[in-house]
C-alpha positions in Angstrom: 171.6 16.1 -24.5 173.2 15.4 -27.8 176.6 17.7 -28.7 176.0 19.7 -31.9 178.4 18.5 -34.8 181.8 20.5 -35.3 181.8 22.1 -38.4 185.0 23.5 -40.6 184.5 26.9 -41.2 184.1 28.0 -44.6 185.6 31.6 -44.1 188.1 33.3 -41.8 190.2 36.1 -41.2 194.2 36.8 -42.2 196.1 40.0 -41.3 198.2 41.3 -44.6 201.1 42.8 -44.4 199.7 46.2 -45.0 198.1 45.5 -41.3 194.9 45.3 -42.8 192.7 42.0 -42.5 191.3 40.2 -45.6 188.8 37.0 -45.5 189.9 33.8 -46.8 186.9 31.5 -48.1 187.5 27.7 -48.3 186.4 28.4 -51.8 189.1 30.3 -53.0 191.8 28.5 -51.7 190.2 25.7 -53.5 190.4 26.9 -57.0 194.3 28.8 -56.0 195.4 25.0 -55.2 194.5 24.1 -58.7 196.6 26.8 -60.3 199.3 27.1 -57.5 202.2 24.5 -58.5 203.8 21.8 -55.6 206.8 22.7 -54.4 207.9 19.9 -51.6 211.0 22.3 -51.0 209.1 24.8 -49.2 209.3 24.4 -45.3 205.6 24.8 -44.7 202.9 23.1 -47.1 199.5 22.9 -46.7 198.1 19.5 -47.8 195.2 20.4 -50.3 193.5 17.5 -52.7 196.3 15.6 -52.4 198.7 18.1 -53.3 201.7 19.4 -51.2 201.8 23.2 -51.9 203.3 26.1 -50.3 200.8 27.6 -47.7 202.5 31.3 -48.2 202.1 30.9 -51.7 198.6 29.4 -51.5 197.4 32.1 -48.9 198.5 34.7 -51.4 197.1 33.1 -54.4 193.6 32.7 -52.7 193.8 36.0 -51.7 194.3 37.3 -54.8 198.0 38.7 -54.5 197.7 40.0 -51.4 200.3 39.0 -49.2 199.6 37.8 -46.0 201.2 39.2 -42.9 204.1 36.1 -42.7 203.6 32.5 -43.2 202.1 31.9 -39.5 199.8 33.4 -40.4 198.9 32.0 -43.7 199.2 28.6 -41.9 196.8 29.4 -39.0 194.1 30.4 -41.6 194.6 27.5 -43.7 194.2 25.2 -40.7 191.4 27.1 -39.3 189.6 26.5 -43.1 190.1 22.3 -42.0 193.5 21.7 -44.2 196.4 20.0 -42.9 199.6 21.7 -42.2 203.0 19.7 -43.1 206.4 21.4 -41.2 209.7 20.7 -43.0 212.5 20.6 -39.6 215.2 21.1 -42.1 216.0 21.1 -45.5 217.1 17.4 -44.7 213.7 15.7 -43.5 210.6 14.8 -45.2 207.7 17.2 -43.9 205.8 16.2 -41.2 202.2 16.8 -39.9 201.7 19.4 -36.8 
């Protein structure tokens, strides 16, 4: 029997700060990353087209302004959507892939 191919989700889930949940479409954090500026200061990036951008500040721009619950959580829905995470150890280091 042949496996069925994985597939990246094109939506998921991310709790807010308010408690509530919101979804996040692969979609919309598409179009945020085109307005949300690189910032290789940031500790946690999410690696989208190319470009090294906050995943706090993408979360919340693909969501609209909603803020989600902390930056965990932002990262876990980005990663879930198929993008790469980069982890900064210290303000020292060059990010790194986890």
């Amino acid at each position: 029997m042949v496996p069925e191919p994985m597939s990246t989700p094109t939506e998921t889930r991310v709790r807010l700060k308010d408690g509530s949940y919101a979804v996040l479409t692969l979609a919309d954090v598409a179009v945020a990353a085109l307005h949300t500026p690189e910032d290789d200061k940031d500790e946690v990036l999410a690696v989208v087209g190319g470009k090294n951008v906050p995943a706090l500040a993408l979360a919340r721009d693909a969501l609209k302004g909603r803020d989600p619950w902390n930056t965990n959580a932002a990262e876990m829905a980005l990663r879930e959507l198929g993008f790469s995470i980069l982890v900064r150890a210290d303000s020292t280091t060059p990010p790194v892939s986890r």
